[in-house]
C-alpha positions as CSV (number, residue, x, y, z in Angstrom):
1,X,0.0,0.0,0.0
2,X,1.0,3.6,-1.1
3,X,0.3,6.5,1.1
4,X,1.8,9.5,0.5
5,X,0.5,11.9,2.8
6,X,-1.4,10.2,5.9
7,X,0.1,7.6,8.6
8,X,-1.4,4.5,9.0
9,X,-1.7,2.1,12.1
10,X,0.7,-1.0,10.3
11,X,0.5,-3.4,13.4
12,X,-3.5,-3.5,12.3
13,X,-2.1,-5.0,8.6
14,X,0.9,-7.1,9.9
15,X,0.8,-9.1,6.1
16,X,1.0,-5.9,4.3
17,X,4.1,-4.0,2.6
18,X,3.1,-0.5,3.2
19,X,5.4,2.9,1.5
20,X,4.6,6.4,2.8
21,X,5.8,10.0,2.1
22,X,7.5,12.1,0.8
23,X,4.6,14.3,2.3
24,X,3.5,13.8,5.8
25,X,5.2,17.2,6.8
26,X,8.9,18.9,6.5
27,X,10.3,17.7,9.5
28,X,9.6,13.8,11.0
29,X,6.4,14.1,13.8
30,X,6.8,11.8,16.4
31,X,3.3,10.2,16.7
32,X,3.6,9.4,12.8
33,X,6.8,7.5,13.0
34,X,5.5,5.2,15.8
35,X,2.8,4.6,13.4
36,X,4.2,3.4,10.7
37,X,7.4,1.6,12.4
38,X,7.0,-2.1,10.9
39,X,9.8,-4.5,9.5
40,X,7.2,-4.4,6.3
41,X,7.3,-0.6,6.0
42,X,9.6,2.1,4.3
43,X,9.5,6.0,4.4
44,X,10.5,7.7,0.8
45,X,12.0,11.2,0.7
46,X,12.8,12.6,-2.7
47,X,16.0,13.4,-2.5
48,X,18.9,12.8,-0.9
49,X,19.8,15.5,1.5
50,X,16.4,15.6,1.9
51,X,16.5,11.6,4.1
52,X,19.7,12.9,5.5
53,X,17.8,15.3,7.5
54,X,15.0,12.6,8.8
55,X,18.1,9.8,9.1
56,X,19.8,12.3,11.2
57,X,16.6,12.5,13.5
58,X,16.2,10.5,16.5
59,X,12.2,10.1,15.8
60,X,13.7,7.3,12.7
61,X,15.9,5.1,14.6
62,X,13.6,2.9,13.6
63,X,12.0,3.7,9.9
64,X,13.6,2.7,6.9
65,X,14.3,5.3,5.1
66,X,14.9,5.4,1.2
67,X,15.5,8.5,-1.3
68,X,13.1,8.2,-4.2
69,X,13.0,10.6,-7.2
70,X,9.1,11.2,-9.1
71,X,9.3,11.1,-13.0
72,X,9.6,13.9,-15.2
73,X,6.8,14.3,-18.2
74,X,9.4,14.4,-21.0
75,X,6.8,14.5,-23.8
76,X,5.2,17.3,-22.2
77,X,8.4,19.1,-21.7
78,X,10.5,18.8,-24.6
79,X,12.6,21.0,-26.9
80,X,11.7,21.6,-30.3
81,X,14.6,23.7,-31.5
82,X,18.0,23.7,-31.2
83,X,20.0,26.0,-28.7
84,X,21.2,28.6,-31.4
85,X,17.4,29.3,-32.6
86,X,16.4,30.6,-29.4
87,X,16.1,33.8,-28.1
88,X,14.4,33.9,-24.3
89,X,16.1,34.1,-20.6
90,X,14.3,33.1,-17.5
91,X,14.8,34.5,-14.1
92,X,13.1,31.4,-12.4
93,X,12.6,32.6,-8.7
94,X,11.3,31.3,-5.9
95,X,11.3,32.0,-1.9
96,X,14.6,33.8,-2.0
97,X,15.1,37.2,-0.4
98,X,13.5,39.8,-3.0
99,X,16.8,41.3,-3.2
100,X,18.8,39.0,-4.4
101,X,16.6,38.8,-7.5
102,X,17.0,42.6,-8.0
103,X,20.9,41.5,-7.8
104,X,20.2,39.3,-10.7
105,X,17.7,41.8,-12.4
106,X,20.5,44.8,-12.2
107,X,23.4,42.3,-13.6
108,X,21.6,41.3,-16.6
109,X,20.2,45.0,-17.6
110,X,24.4,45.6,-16.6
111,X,24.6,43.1,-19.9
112,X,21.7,44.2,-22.2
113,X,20.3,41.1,-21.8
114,X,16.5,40.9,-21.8
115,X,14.7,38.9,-20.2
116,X,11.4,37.2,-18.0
117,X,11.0,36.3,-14.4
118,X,8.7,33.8,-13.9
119,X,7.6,34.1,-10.2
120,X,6.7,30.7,-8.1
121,X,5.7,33.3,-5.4
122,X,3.3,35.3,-7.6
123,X,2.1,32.8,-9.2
124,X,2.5,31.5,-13.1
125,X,0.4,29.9,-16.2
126,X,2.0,26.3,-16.6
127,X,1.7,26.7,-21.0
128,X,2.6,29.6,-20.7
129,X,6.0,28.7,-18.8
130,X,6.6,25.7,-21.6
131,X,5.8,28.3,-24.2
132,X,8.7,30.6,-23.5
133,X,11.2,27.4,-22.2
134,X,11.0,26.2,-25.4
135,X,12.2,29.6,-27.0
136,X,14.8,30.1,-23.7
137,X,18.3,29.8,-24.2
138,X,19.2,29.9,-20.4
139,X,17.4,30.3,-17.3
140,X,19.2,31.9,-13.7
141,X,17.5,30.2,-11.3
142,X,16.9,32.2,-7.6
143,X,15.2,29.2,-5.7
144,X,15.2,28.1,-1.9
145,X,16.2,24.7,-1.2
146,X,14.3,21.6,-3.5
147,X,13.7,18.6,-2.5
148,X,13.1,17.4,-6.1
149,X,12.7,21.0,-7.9
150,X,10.3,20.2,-10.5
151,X,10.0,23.5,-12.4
152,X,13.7,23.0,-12.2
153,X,14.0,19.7,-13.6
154,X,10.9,20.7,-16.3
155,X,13.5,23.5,-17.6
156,X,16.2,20.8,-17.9
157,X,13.6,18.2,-19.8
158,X,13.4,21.6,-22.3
159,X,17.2,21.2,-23.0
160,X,17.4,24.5,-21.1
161,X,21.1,25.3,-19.7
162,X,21.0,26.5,-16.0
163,X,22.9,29.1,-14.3
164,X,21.7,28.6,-10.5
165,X,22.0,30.5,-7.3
166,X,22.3,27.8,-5.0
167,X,21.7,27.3,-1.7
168,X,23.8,25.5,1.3
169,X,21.1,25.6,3.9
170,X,17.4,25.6,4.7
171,X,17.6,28.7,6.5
172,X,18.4,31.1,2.8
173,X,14.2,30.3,1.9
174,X,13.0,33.5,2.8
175,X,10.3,34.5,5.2
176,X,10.8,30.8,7.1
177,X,12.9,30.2,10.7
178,X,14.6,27.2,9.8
179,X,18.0,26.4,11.8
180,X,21.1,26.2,9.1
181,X,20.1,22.6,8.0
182,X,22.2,21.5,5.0
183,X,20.4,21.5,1.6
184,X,20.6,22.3,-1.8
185,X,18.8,24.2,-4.9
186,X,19.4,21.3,-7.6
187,X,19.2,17.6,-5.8
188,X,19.4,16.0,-9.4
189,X,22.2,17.4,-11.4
190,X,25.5,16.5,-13.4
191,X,27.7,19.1,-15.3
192,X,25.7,18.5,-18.4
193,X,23.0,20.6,-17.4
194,X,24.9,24.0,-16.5
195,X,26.5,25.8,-14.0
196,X,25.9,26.9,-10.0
197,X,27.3,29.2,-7.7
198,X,26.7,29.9,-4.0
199,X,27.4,33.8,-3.6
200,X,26.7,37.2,-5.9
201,X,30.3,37.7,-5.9
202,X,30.7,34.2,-7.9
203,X,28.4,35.8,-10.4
204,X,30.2,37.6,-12.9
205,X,33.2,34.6,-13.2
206,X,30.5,31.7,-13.4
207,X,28.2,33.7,-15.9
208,X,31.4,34.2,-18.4
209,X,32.3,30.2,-17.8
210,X,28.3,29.3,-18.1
211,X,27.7,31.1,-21.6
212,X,31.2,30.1,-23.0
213,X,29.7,26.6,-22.6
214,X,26.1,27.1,-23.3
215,X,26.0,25.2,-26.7
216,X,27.9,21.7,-24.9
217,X,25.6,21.5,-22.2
218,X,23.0,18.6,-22.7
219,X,20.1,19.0,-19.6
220,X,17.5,17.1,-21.1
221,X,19.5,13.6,-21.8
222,X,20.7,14.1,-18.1
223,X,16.7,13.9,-17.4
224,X,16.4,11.2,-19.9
225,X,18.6,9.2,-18.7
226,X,17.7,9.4,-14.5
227,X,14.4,11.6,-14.1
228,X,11.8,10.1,-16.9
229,X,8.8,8.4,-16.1
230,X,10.0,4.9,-17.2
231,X,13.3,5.4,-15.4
232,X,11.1,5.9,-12.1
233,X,8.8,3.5,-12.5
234,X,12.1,0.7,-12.4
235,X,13.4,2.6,-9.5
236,X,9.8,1.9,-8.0
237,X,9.3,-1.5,-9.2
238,X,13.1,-1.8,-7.7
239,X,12.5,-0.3,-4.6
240,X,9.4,-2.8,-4.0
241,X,11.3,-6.0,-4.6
242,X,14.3,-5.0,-3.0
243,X,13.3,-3.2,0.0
244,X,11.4,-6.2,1.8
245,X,13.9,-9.3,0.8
């Protein structure tokens, strides 16, 4: 049995294989965890850092505890013309301090570059972010820590190079007391798919490496090949055969 959001009483079902998560709540709750512990029963995060944090929690001493990725639509999200025919740059932000945007705003316009922020915070139309993807030939992305990052990886299935502000810790998403908890912007990510940088003063020296590679990176095969919907339903059959031998 699959439940992703709500606990259930497994001593009540002692014959069946039960998986739960990633979306019970953003930190382990004590009274959930006692109510799931079972030898038949596993606890999926989608990411790695993102189990690290529960693994490192007391309250799972006794929950298995597995990272498991969900599946990119790749025929949704798809290129449809090379690199060199397109025109567009995203700002992608999303709960970051509002300055730090302006930051990237300011060193753009510093470049002549024009571009569109598509806001997470304000809201955006879903075609209308694939319309413009498909004509982008970069996106900056401002963005809190991901646990998967799904408008992130949907850029990547576009065969859109990133350039991302990354974060170290849970405590940059803006607006939200967390303690400095180690996390990251891009949990799924290999050099094919651009570059990332931790602090404005990286900036300038990563953007001049980023665009002097733009035309080698390759995001979407990097989706292809670990993020598509076949690739995750293996990973699930896997993760059902292998997690109760």
């Amino acid at each position: 049995m699959f439940s992703p959001s709500e606990p259930i009483n497994v001593s009540k079902y002692p014959d069946t294989k039960f998986i739960f998560g990633p979306h019970f709540s953003v930190f382990p709750i004590k009274q959930h965890m006692e109510m799931i512990k079972g030898d038949k029963t596993i606890y999926i995060q989608p990411s790695l850092w993102a189990m690290t944090v529960w693994k490192n929690d007391s309250i799972c001493n006794d929950i298995k505890l597995q990272s498991f990725c969900f599946g990119v639509d790749t025929q949704k999200f798809i290129d449809i013309k090379p690199i060199h025919e397109r025109n567009n740059v995203i700002i992608y932000f999303k709960h970051r301090n509002p300055r730090e945007l302006q930051l990237i705003e300011l060193f753009l316009q510093s470049k002549s570059i024009q571009y569109k922020v598509f806001s997470y915070d304000h809201k955006y139309n879903e075609y209308d972010y694939i319309s413009y993807l498909q004509n982008t030939k970069f996106m900056i992305c401002v963005d809190a820590h991901e646990n998967q990052g799904f408008a992130i990886e949907e850029a990547l299935s576009c065969n859109v190079p990133l350039l991302v502000w990354n974060v170290s810790s849970m405590n940059q998403e803006y607006g939200v007391n967390y303690n400095d908890i180690p996390a990251t912007t891009i949990p799924y990510w290999n050099e094919s798919c651009g570059e990332f940088f931790y602090t404005y003063e990286e900036l300038n020296e990563k953007f001049n490496t980023f665009i002097s590679k733009l035309n080698s990176y390759n995001p979407r095969k990097f989706v292809l090949d670990n993020l598509s919907i076949d690739v995750c339903e293996q990973k699930l059959i896997d993760l059902v055969i292998n997690s109760y031998l």
